[in-house]
C-alpha positions in Angstrom: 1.1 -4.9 18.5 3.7 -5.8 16.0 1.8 -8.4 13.9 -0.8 -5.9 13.4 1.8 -3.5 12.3 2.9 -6.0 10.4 -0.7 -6.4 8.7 -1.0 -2.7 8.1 2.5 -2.1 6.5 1.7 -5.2 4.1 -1.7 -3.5 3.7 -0.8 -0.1 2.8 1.7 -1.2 0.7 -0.8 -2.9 -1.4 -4.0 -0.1 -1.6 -1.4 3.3 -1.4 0.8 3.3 -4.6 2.9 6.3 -3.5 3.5 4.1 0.2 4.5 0.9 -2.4 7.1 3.2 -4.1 8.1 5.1 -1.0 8.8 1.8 0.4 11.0 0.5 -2.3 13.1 3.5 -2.7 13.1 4.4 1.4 12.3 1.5 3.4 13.6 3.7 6.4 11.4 6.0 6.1 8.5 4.2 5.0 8.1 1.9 7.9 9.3 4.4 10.7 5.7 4.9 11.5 5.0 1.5 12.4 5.3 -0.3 15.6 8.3 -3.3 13.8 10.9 -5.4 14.9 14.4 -5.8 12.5 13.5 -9.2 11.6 9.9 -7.8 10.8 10.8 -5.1 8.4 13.6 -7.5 6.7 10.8 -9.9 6.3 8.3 -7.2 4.6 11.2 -5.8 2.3 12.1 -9.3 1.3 8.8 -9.1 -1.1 9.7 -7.5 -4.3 8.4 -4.8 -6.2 7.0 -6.7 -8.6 4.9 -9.3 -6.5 3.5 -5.9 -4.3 2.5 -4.7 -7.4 0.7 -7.3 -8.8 -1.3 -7.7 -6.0 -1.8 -4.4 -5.9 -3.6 -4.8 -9.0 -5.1 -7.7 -8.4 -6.7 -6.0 -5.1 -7.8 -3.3 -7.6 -9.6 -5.4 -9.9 -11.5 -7.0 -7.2 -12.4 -3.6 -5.6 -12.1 -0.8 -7.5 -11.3 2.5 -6.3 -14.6 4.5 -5.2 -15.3 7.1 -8.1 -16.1 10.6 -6.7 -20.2 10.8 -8.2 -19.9 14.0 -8.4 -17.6 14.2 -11.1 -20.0 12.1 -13.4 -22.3 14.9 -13.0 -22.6 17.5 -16.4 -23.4 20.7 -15.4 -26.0 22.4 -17.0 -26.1 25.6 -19.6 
């Protein structure tokens, strides 16, 4: 079960921005919901900031954020 903890730390830290900053300035906290070893979590802090971040965006590009339809929508007088 750990790799796939692994997976969906790595993974959440690269779609959830607040999880990417949480993260960085509480690692504790941030990955006490997932199932890790020691080594694992040293091993997922070891990425920086900056390379989380620009795969984040990177991810975005690729697959932008679903935009609500609804809000397109002009309401009518």
């Amino acid at each position: 079960m750990t790799q796939e903890s692994v997976e969906l730390a790595i993974g959440k830290a690269l779609l959830d921005e607040d999880f990417r900053s949480l993260l960085f300035a509480k690692p504790e906290q941030a990955l006490s919901g997932f199932d890790l070893k020691p080594a694992e979590k040293s091993r997922i802090l070891r990425v920086d900031s900056e390379t989380l971040e620009f795969l984040a965006q990177i991810l975005n590009r690729l697959n932008p954020p679903a935009k609500n339809p609804e809000s397109h929508k002009r309401k009518k007088l």
